[in-house]
C-alpha positions as a Markdown table, in Angstrom:
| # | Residue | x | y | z |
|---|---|---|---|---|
| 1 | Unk | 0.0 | 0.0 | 0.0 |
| 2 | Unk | 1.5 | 3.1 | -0.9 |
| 3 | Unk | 0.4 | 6.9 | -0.3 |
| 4 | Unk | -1.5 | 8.3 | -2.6 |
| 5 | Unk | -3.5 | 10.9 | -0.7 |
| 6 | Unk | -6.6 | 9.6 | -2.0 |
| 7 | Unk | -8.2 | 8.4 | 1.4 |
| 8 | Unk | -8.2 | 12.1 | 2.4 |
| 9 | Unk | -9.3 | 13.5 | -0.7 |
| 10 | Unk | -11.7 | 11.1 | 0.1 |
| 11 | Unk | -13.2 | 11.8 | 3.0 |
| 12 | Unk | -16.7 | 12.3 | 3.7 |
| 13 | Unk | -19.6 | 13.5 | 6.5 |
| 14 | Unk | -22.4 | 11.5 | 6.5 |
| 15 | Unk | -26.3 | 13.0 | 8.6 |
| 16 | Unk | -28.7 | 10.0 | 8.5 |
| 17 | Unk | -31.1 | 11.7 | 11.4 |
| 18 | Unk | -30.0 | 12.4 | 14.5 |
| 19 | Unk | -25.9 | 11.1 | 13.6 |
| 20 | Unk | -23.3 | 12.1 | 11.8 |
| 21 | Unk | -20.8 | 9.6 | 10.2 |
| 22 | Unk | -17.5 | 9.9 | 9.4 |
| 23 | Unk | -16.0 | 8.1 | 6.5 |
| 24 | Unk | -13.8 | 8.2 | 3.3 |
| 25 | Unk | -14.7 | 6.3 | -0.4 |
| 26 | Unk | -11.2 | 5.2 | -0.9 |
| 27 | Unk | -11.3 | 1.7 | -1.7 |
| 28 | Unk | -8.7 | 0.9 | 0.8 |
| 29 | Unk | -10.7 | 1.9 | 3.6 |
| 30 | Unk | -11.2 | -1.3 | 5.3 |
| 31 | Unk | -7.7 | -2.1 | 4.8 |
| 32 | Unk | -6.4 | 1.1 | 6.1 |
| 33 | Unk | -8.5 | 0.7 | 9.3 |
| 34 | Unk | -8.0 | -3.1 | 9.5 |
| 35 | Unk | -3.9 | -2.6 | 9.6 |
| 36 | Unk | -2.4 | -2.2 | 12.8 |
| 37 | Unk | 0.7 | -0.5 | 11.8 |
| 38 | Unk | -1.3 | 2.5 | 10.0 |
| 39 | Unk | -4.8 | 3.6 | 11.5 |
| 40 | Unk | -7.3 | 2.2 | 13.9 |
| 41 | Unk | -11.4 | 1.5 | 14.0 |
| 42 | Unk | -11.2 | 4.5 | 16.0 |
| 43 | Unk | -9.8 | 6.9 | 13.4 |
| 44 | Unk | -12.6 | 8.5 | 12.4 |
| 45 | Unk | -14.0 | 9.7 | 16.4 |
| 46 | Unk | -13.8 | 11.8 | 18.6 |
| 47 | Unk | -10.8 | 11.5 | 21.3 |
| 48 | Unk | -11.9 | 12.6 | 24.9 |
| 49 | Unk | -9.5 | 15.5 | 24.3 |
| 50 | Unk | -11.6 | 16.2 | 21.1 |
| 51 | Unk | -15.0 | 15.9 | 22.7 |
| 52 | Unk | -14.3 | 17.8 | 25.8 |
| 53 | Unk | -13.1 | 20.5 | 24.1 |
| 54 | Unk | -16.4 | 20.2 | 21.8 |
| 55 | Unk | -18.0 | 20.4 | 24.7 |
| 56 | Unk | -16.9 | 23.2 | 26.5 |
| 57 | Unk | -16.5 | 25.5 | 23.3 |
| 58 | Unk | -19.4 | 25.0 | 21.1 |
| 59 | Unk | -22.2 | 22.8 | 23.1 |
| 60 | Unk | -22.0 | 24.2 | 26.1 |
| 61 | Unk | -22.3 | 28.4 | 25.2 |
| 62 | Unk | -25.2 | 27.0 | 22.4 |
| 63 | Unk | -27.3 | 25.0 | 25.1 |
| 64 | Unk | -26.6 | 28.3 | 27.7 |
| 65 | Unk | -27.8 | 30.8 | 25.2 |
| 66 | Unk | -30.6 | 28.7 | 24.3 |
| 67 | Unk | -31.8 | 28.7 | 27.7 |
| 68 | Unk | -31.2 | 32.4 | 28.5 |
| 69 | Unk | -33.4 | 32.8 | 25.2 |
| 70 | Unk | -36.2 | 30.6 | 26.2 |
| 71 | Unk | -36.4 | 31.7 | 29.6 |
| 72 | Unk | -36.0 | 35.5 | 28.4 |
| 73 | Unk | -33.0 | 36.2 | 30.6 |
């Protein structure tokens, strides 16, 4: 398997309802994530690092200015 870039170019965002998925068309997907000396299963998720920070920058000031709005505060 060489690098080719083309599992980046690739890459895609998925909404099917209420989640999101993460993906990329490059037919070596599965052998890219199935390797354990290139990527993991877990390559396309969050890390707690990630999501924390998710959290605390754009959830949390949404869901508190959501409330202040409904309750008119």
């Amino acid at each position: 398997m060489y690098e080719t870039g083309e599992f980046l170019q690739r890459l895609f965002i998925k909404i099917e309802g209420d989640k999101i998925h993460f993906g990329s068309s490059d037919p070596k997907t599965p052998l890219i994530l199935d390797n354990d000396n290139l990527l993991s299963r877990d390559l396309f998720g969050l890390t707690d690092e990630n999501l924390r920070e998710l959290i605390e920058q754009d959830l949390l000031p949404f869901l508190l200015n959501l409330q202040r709005q409904t309750l008119d505060v």
